[in-house]
KOLRO-834210 format. One record per residue (C-alpha): x, y, z; residue number from 1; residue in one letter; chain. Coordinates in nm, 2 decimals. Layout:
! residues N
> X / Y / Z / NUM / A / A
...
***
This chain:
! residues 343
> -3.60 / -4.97 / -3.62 / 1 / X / A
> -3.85 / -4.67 / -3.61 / 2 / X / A
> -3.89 / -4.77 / -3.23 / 3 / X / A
> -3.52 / -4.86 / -3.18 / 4 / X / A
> -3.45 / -4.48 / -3.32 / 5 / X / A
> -3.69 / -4.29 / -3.10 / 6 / X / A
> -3.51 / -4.46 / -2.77 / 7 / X / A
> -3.13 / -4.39 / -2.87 / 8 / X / A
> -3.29 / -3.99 / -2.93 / 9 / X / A
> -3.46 / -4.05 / -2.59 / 10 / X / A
> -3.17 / -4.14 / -2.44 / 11 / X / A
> -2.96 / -3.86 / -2.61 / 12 / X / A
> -3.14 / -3.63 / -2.54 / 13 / X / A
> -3.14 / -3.73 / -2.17 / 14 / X / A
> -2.81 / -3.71 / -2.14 / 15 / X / A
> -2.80 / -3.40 / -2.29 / 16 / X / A
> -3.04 / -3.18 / -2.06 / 17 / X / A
> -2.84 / -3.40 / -1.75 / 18 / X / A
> -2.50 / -3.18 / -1.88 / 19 / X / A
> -2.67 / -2.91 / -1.92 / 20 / X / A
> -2.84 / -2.93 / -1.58 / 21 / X / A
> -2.47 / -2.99 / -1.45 / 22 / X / A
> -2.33 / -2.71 / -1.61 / 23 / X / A
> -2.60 / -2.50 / -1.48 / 24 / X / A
> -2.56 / -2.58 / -1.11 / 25 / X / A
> -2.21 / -2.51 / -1.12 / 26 / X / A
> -2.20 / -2.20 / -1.31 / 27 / X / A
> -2.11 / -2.00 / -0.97 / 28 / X / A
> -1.80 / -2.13 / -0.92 / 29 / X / A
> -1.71 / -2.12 / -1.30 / 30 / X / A
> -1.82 / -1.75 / -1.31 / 31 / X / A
> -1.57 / -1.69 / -0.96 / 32 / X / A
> -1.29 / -1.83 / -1.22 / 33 / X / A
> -1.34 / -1.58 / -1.50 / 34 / X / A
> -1.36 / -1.21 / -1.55 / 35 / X / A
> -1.52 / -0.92 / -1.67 / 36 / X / A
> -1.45 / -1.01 / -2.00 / 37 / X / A
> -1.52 / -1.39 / -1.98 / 38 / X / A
> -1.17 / -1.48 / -1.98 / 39 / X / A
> -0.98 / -1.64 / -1.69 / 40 / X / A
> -0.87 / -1.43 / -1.41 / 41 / X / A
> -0.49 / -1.43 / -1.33 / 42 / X / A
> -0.35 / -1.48 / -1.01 / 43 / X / A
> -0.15 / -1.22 / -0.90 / 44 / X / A
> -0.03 / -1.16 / -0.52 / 45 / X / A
> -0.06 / -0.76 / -0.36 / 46 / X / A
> 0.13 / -0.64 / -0.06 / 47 / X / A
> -0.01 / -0.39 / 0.18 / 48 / X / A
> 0.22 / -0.14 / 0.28 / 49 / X / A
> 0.25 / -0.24 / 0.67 / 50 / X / A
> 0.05 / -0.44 / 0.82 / 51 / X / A
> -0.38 / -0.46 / 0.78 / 52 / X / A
> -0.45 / -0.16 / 0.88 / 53 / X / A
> -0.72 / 0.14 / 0.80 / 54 / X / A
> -0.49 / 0.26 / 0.58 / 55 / X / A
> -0.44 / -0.01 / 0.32 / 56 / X / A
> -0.81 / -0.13 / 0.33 / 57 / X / A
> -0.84 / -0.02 / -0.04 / 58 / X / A
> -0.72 / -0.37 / -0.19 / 59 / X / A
> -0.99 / -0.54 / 0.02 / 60 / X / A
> -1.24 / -0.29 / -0.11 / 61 / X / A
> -1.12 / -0.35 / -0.45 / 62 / X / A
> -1.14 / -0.71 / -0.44 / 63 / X / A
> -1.45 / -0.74 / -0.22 / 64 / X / A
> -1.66 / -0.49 / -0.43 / 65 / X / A
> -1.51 / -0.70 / -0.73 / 66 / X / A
> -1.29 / -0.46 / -0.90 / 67 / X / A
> -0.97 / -0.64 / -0.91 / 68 / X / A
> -1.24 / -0.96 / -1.09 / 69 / X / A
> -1.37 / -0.72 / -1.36 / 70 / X / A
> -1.05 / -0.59 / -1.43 / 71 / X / A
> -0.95 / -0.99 / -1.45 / 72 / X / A
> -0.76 / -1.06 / -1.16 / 73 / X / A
> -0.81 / -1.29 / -0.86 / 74 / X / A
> -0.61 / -1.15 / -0.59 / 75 / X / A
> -0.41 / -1.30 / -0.27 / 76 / X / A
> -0.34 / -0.98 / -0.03 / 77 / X / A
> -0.12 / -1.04 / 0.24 / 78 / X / A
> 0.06 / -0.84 / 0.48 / 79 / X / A
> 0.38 / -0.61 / 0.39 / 80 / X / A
> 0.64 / -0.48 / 0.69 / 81 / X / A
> 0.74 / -0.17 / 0.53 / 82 / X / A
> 0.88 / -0.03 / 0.19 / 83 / X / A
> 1.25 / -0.21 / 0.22 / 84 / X / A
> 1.04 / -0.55 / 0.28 / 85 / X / A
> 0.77 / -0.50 / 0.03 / 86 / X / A
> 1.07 / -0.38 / -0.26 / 87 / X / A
> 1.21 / -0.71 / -0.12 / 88 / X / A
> 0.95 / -0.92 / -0.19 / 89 / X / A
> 0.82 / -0.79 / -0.52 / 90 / X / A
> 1.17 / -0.78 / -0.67 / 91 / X / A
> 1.21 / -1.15 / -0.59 / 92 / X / A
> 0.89 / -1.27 / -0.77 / 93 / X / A
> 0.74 / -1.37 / -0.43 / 94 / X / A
> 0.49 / -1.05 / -0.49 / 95 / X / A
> 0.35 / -0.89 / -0.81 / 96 / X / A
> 0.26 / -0.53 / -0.62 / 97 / X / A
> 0.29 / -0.37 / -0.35 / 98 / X / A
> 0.27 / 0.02 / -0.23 / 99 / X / A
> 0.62 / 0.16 / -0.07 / 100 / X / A
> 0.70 / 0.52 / 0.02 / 101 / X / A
> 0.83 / 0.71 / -0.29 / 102 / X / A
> 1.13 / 0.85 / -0.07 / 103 / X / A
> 1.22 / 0.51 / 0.06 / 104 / X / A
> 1.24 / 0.34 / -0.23 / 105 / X / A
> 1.47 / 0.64 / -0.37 / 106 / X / A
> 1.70 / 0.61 / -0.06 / 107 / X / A
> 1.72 / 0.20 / -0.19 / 108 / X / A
> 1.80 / 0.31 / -0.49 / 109 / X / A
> 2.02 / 0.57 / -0.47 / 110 / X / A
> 2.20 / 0.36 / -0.18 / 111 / X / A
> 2.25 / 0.05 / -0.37 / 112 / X / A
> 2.02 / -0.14 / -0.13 / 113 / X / A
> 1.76 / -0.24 / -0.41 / 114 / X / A
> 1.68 / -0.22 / -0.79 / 115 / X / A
> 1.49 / -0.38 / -1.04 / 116 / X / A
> 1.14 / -0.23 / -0.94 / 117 / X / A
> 0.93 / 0.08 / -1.06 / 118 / X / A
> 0.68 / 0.27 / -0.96 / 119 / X / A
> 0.35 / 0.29 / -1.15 / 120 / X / A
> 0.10 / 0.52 / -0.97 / 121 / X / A
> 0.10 / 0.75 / -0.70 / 122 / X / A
> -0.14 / 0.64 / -0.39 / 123 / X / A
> -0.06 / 0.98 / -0.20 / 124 / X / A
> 0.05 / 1.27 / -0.29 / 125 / X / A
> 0.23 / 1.41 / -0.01 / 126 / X / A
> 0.45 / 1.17 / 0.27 / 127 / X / A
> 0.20 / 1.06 / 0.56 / 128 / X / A
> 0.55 / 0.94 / 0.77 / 129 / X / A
> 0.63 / 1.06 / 1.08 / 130 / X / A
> 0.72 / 0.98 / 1.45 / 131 / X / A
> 0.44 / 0.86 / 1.69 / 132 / X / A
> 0.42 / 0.89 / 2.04 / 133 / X / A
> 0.15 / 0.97 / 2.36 / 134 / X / A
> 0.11 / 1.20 / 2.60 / 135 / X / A
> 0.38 / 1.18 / 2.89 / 136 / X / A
> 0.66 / 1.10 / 2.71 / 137 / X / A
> 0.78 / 1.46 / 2.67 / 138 / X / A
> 0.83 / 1.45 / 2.37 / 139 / X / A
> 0.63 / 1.77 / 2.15 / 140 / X / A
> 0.90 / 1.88 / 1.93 / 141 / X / A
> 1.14 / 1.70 / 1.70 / 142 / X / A
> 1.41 / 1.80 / 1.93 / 143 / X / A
> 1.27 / 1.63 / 2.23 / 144 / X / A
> 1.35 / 1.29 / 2.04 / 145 / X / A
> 1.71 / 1.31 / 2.19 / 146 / X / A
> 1.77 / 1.06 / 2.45 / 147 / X / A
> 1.46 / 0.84 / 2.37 / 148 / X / A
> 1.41 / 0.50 / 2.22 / 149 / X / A
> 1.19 / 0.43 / 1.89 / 150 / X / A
> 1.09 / 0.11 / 1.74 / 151 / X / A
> 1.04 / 0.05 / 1.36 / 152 / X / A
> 1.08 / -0.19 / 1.13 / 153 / X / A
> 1.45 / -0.23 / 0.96 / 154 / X / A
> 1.30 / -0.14 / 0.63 / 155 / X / A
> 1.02 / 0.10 / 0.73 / 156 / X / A
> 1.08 / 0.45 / 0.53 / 157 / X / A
> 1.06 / 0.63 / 0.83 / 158 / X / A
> 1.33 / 0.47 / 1.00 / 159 / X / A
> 1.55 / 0.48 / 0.68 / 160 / X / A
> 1.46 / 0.88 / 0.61 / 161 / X / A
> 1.51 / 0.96 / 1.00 / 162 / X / A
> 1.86 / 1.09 / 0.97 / 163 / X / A
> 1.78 / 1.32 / 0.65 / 164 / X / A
> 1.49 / 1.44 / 0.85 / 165 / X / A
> 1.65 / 1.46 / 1.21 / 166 / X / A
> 1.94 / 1.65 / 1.04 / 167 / X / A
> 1.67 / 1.92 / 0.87 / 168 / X / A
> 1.49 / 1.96 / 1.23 / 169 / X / A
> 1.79 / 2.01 / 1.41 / 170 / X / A
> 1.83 / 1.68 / 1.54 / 171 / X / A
> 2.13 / 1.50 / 1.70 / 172 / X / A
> 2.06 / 1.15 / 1.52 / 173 / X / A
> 2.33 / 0.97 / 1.72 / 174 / X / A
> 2.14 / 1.01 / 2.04 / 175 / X / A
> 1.81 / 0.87 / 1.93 / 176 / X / A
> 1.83 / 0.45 / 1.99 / 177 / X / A
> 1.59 / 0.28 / 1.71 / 178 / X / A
> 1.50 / -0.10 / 1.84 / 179 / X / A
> 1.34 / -0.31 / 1.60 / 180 / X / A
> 0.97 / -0.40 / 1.58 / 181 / X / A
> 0.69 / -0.55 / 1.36 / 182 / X / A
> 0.46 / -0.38 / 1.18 / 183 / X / A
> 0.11 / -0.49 / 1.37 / 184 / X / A
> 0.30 / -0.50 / 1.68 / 185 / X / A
> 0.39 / -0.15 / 1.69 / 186 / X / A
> 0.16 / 0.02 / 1.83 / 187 / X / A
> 0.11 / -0.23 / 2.14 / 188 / X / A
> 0.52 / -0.16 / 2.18 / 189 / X / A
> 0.39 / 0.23 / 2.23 / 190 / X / A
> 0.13 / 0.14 / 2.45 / 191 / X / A
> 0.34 / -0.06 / 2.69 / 192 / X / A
> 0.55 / 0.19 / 2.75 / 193 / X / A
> 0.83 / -0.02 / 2.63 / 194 / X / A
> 0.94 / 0.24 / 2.41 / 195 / X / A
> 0.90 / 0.64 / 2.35 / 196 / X / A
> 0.78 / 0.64 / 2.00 / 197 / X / A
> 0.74 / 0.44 / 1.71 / 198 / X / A
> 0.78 / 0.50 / 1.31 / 199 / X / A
> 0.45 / 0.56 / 1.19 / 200 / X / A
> 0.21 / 0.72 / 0.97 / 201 / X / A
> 0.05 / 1.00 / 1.05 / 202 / X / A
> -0.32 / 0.85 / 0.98 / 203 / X / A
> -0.25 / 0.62 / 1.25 / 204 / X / A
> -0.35 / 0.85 / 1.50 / 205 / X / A
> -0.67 / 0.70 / 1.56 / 206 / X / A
> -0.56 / 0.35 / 1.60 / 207 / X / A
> -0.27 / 0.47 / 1.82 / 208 / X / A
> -0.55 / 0.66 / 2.07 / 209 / X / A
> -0.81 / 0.38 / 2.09 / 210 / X / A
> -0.50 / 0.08 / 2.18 / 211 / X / A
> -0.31 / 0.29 / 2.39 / 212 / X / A
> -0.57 / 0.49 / 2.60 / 213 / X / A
> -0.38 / 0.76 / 2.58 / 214 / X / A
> -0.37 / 1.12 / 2.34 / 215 / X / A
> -0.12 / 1.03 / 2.06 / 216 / X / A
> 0.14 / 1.29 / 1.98 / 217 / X / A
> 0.25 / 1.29 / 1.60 / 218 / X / A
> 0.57 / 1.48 / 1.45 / 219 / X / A
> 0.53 / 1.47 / 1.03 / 220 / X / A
> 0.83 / 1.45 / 0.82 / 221 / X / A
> 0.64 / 1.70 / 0.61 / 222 / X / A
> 0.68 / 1.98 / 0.82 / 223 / X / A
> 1.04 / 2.02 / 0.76 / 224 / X / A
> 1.03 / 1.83 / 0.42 / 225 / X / A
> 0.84 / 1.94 / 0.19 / 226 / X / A
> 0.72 / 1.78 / -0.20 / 227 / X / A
> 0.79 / 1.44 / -0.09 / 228 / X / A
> 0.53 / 1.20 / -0.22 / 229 / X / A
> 0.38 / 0.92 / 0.03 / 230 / X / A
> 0.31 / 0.56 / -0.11 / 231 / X / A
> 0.35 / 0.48 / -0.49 / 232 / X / A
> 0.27 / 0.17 / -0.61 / 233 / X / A
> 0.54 / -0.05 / -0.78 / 234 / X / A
> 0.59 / -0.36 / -0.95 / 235 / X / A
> 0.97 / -0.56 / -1.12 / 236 / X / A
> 1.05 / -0.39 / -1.39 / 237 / X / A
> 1.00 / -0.74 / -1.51 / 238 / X / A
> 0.65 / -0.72 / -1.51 / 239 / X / A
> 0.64 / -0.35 / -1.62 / 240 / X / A
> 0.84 / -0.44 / -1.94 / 241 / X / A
> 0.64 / -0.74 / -2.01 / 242 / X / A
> 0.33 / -0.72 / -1.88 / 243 / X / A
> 0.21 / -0.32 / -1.95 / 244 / X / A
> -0.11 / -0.33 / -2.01 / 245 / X / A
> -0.15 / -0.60 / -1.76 / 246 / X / A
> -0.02 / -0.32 / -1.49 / 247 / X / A
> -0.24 / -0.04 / -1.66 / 248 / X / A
> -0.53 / -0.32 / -1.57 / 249 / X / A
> -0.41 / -0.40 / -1.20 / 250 / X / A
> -0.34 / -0.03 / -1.17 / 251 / X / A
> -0.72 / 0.13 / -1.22 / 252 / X / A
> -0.88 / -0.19 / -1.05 / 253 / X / A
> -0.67 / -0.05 / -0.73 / 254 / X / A
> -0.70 / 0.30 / -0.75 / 255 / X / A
> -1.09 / 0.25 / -0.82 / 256 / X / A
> -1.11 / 0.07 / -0.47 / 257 / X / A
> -0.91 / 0.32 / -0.26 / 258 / X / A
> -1.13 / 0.65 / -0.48 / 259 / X / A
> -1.43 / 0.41 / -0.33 / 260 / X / A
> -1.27 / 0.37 / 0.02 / 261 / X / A
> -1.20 / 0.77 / 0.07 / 262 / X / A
> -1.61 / 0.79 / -0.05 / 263 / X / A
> -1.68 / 0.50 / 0.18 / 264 / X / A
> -1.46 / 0.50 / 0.48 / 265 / X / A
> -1.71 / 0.27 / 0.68 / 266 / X / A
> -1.80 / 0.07 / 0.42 / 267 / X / A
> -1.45 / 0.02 / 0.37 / 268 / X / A
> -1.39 / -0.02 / 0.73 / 269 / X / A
> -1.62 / -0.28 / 0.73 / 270 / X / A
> -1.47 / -0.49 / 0.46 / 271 / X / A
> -1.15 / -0.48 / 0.62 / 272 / X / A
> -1.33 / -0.64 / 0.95 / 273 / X / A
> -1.47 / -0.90 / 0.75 / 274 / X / A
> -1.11 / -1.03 / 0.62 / 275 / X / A
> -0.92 / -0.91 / 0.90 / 276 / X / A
> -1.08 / -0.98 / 1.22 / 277 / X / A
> -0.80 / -0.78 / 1.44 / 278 / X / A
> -0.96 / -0.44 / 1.29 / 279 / X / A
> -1.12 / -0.19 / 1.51 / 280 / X / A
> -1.37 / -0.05 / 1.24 / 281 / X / A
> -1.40 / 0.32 / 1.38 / 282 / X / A
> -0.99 / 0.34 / 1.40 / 283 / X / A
> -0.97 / 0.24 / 1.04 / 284 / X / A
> -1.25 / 0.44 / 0.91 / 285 / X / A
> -1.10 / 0.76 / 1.07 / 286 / X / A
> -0.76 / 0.65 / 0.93 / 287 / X / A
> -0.91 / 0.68 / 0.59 / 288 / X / A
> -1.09 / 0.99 / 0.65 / 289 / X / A
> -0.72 / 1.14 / 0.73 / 290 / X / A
> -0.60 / 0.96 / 0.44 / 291 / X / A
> -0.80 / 1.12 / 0.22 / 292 / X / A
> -0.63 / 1.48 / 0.22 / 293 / X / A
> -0.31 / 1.32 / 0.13 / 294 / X / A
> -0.42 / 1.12 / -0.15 / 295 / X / A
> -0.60 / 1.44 / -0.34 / 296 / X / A
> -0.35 / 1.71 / -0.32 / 297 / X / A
> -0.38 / 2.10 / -0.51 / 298 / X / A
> -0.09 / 1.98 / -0.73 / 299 / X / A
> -0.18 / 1.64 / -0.83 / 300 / X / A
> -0.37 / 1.74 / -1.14 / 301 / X / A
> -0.79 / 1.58 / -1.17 / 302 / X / A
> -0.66 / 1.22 / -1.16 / 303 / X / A
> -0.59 / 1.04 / -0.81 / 304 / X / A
> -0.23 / 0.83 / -0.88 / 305 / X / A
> -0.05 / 1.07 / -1.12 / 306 / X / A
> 0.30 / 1.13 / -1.08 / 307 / X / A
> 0.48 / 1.43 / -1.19 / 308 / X / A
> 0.83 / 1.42 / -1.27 / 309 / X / A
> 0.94 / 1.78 / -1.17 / 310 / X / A
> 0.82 / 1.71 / -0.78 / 311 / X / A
> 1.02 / 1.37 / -0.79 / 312 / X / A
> 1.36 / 1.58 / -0.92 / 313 / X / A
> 1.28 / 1.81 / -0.60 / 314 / X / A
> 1.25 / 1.51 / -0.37 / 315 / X / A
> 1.56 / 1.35 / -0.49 / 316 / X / A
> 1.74 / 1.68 / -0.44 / 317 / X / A
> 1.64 / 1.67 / -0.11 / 318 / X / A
> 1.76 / 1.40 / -0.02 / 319 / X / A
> 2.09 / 1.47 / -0.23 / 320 / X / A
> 2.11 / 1.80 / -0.04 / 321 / X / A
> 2.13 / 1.62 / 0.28 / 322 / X / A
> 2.40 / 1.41 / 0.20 / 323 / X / A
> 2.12 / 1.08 / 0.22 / 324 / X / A
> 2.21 / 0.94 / -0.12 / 325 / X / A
> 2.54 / 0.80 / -0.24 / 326 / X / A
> 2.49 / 0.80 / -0.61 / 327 / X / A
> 2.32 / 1.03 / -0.83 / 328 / X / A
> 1.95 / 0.89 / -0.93 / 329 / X / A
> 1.69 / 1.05 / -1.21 / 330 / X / A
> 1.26 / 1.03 / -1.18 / 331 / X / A
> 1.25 / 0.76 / -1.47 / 332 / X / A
> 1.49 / 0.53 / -1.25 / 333 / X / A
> 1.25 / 0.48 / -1.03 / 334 / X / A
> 0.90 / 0.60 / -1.21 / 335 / X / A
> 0.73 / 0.48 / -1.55 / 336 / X / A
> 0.56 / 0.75 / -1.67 / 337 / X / A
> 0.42 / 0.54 / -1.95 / 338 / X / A
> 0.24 / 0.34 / -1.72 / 339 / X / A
> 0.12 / 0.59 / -1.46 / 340 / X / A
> -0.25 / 0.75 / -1.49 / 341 / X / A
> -0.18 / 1.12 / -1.65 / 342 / X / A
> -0.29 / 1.40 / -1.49 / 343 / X / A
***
């Protein structure tokens, strides 16, 4: 019995130290599935703004560098085409965030064209949109535009804010022809001379230069519009009602990685190669480095993605002031202050 004992222990404890031994040489892919805390990572889905470029390298940074994990999130980033398509996407559930321009998404809301979504966090503090173009188009003022042809996408802000800022620069809207486009497809449109100019933002200088060959010329919608904020981030209201703390979470995880990417532009650069193999490393780490004065402005308080709701009452009169909305619209519409960082 003594003998029969010792062999079922034996045997137990065999079996044992084989589990353990199991566990052990899987723990890597178990410790992929859970985060900071220990707990399970939840899926969620991020937009970029338009397209992979320099610009919108931050996610990858925050999800290479692991921020998005400890935070408890496992990410899928995929490609937006511009604030109308990214509002689109996140209000249907097919998205849980995504960055849009601030002044887009108040012309969707104050048009009727959208609703159900909110913005969370500032990524810049002043509008980077603008028209692109190169050298021998003649085009070096915002009057030349007259009698040329642009390409954007439908839902691109820059397209959608082009008559409130061709009627502040003394514009004739109604002789500039827009032609549709994709977002990564742009600038290649530019470059073969298909078109005069493109919607675009004004970091994309440096990508515009090294794919077209040629000098790029850039008119900002900030010189003749001033307080207008650039990308915000936003989420359903859904979510925001639901899931706050969730969004505070998703929130820092992001703003961490693009605070790391301004720090890091070739880092960041880098890590945007490595899951987008299209990237020219040097155009996206001088995109950031142009970024960077946008994102940290004199009025946006210590805290990069605060939001302050006096500037976005100035932006909407703006826009009411040039006749661009149709309804009138108030900062929380469009903002949750409760869920933004504070200044």
């Amino acid at each position: 019995m003594r003998r029969l004992t010792r062999t079922v222990a034996t045997a137990a404890l065999a079996t044992a130290l084989a589990l353990v031994s199991a566990c052990s040489s899987g723990s890597d892919s178990g410790d992929d599935a859970k985060g900071g805390n220990g707990g399970a990572l939840e899926k969620v889905t991020y937009l970029t703004s338009f397209g992979n470029f320099g610009r919108d390298s931050y996610a990858w940074v925050a999800k290479e560098k692991g921020f998005f994990k400890e935070a408890g999130f496992d990410v899928e980033i995929k490609a937006g085409q511009g604030t109308g398509g990214v509002i689109q996407t996140v209000v249907g559930g097919q998205a849980d965030f995504g960055p849009i321009d601030l002044t887009g998404g108040l012309l969707q809301l104050g048009n009727g064209q959208a609703k159900d979504f909110v913005a969370v966090a500032a990524i810049q503090q002043r509008t980077m949109a603008g028209i692109a173009t190169v050298e021998g188009k003649n085009i070096a003022s915002p009057k030349d535009l007259e009698g040329k042809k642009l390409a954007d996408t439908p839902g691109s802000v820059v397209r959608n804010l082009f008559p409130t800022y061709a009627r502040l620069a003394g514009v004739d809207a109604s002789k500039v022809t827009w032609v549709n486009g994709e977002a990564q497809a742009l600038i290649g449109t530019l470059a073969s001379g298909s078109v005069d100019g493109i919607g675009q933002f004004v970091v994309g200088q440096p990508t515009i230069e090294a794919v077209a060959k040629k000098k790029a010329v850039m008119l900002p919608y900030s010189n003749v519009m001033q307080d207008l904020y650039g990308n915000v981030l936003i989420t359903s209201s859904k979510i925001a009602k639901e899931k706050p703390e969730m969004v505070k979470r998703f929130t820092a995880a992001l703003l961490k990685g693009l605070e790391y990417s301004l720090a890091n532009p070739k880092e960041a650069a880098d890590l945007l190669k490595k899951n987008v193999d299209a990237t020219n490393t040097a155009s996206a780490a001088a995109e950031l480095e142009l970024m960077a004065a946008y994102v940290r402005s004199g009025n946006s308080g210590t805290a990069i993605g605060t939001l302050d709701s006096g500037r976005v009452a100035k932006s909407i009169a703006i826009l009411q002031g040039a006749g661009a909305l149709k309804q009138n619209i108030t900062p929380e519409q469009i903002i949750d202050f409760s869920l933004a960082p504070k200044a």
